[in-house]
C-alpha atoms as an extended CHARMM CRD file, in Angstrom:
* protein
*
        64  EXT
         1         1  UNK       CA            -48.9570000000      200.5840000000       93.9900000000  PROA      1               0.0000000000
         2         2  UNK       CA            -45.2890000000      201.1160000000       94.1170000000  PROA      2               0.0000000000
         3         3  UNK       CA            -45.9330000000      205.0060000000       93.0480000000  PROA      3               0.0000000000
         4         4  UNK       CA            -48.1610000000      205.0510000000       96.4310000000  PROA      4               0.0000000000
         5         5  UNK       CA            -45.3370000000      204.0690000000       98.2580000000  PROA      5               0.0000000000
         6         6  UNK       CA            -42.7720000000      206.2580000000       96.2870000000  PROA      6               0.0000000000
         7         7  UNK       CA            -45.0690000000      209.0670000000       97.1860000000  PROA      7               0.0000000000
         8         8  UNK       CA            -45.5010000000      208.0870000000      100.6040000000  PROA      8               0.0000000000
         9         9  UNK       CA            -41.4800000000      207.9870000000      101.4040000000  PROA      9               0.0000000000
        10        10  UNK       CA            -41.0310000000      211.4990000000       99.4260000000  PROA      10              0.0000000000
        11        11  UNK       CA            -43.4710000000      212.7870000000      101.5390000000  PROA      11              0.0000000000
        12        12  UNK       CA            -42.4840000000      211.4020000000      105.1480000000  PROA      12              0.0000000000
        13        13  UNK       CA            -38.9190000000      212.4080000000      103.8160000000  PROA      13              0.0000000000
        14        14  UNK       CA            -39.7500000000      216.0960000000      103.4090000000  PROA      14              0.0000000000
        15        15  UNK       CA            -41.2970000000      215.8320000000      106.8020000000  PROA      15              0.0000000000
        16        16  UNK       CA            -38.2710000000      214.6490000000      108.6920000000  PROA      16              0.0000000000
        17        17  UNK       CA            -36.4510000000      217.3650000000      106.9510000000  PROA      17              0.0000000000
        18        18  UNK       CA            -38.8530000000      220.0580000000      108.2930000000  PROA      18              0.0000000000
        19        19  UNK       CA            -39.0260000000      218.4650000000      112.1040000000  PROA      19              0.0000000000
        20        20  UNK       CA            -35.3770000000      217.6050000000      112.5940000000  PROA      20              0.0000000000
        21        21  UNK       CA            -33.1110000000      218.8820000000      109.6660000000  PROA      21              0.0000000000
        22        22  UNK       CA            -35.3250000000      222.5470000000      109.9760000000  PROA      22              0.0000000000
        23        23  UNK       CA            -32.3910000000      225.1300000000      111.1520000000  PROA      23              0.0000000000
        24        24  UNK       CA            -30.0970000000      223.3260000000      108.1010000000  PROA      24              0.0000000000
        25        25  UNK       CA            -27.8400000000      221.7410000000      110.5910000000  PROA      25              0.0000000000
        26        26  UNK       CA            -26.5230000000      218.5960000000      109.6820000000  PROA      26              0.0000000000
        27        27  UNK       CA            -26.6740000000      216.8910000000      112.4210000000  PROA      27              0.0000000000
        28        28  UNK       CA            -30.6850000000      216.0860000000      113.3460000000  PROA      28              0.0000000000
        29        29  UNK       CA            -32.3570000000      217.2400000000      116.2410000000  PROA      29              0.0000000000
        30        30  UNK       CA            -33.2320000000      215.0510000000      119.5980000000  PROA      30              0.0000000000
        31        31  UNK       CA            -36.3550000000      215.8890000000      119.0560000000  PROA      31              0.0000000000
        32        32  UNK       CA            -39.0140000000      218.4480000000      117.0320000000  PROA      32              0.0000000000
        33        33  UNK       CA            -38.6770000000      220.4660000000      120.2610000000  PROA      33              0.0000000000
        34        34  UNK       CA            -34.7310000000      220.5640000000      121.3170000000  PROA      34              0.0000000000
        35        35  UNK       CA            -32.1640000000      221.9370000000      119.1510000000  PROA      35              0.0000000000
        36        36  UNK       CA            -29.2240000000      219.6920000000      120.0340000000  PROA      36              0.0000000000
        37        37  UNK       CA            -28.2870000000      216.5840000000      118.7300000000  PROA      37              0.0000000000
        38        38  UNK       CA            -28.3790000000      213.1350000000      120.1950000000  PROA      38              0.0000000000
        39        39  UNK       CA            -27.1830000000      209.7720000000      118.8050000000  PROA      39              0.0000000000
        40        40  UNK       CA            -29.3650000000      207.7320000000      120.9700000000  PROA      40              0.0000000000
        41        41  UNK       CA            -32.7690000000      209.4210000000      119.4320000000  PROA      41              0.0000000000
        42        42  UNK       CA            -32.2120000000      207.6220000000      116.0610000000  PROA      42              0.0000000000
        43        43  UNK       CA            -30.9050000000      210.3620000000      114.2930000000  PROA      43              0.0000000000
        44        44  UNK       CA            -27.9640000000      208.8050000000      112.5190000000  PROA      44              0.0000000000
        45        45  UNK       CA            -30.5350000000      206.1610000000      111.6070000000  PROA      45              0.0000000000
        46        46  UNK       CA            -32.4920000000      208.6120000000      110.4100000000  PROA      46              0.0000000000
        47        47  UNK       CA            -30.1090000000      209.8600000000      107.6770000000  PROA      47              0.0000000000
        48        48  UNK       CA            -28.9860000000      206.3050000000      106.7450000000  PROA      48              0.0000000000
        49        49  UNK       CA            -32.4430000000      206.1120000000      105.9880000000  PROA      49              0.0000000000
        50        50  UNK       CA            -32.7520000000      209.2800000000      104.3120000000  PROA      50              0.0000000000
        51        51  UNK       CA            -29.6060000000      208.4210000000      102.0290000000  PROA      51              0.0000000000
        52        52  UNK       CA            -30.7810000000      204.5690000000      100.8480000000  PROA      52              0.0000000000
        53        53  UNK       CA            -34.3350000000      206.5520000000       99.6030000000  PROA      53              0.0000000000
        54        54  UNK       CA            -32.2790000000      209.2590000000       97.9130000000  PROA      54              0.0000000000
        55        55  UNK       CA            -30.1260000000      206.3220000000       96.4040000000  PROA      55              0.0000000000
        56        56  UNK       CA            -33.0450000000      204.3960000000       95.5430000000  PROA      56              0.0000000000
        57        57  UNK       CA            -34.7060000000      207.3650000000       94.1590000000  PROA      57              0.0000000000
        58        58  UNK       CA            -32.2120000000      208.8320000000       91.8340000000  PROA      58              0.0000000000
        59        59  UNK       CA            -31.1510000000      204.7400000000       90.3890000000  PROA      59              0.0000000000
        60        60  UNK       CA            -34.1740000000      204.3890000000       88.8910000000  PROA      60              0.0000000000
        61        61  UNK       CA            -34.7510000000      208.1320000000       87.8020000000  PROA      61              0.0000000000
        62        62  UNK       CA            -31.2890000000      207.6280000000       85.7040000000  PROA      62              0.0000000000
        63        63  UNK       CA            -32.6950000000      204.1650000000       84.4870000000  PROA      63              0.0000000000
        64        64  UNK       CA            -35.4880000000      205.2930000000       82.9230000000  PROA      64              0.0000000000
């Protein structure tokens, strides 16, 4: 079960990259549609997010 979910937040990660990371800027988009940047759509949540499943990814791939 805990691969499903692994798989699962790989998966939804990739897609966030392609909606709102897509033209490599580091800030995220507002939204898929609009290319600037707003704090109050989530975005900075969105990398917090993005940076506790890389850390929680790579842990355990170096503990094993």
């Amino acid at each position: 079960m805990q691969a499903v979910f692994s798989l699962l937040e790989i998966t939804f990660c990739f897609i966030g990259f392609d909606l709102f990371l897509a033209d490599r800027n580091p800030l995220p988009m507002a939204t898929n549609q609009h290319d600037h940047y707003e704090a109050i759509t989530g975005g900075p949540d969105f990398i917090y997010a993005l940076l506790h499943l890389y850390q929680q990814y790579n842990l355990s791939q170096s503990d094993a």
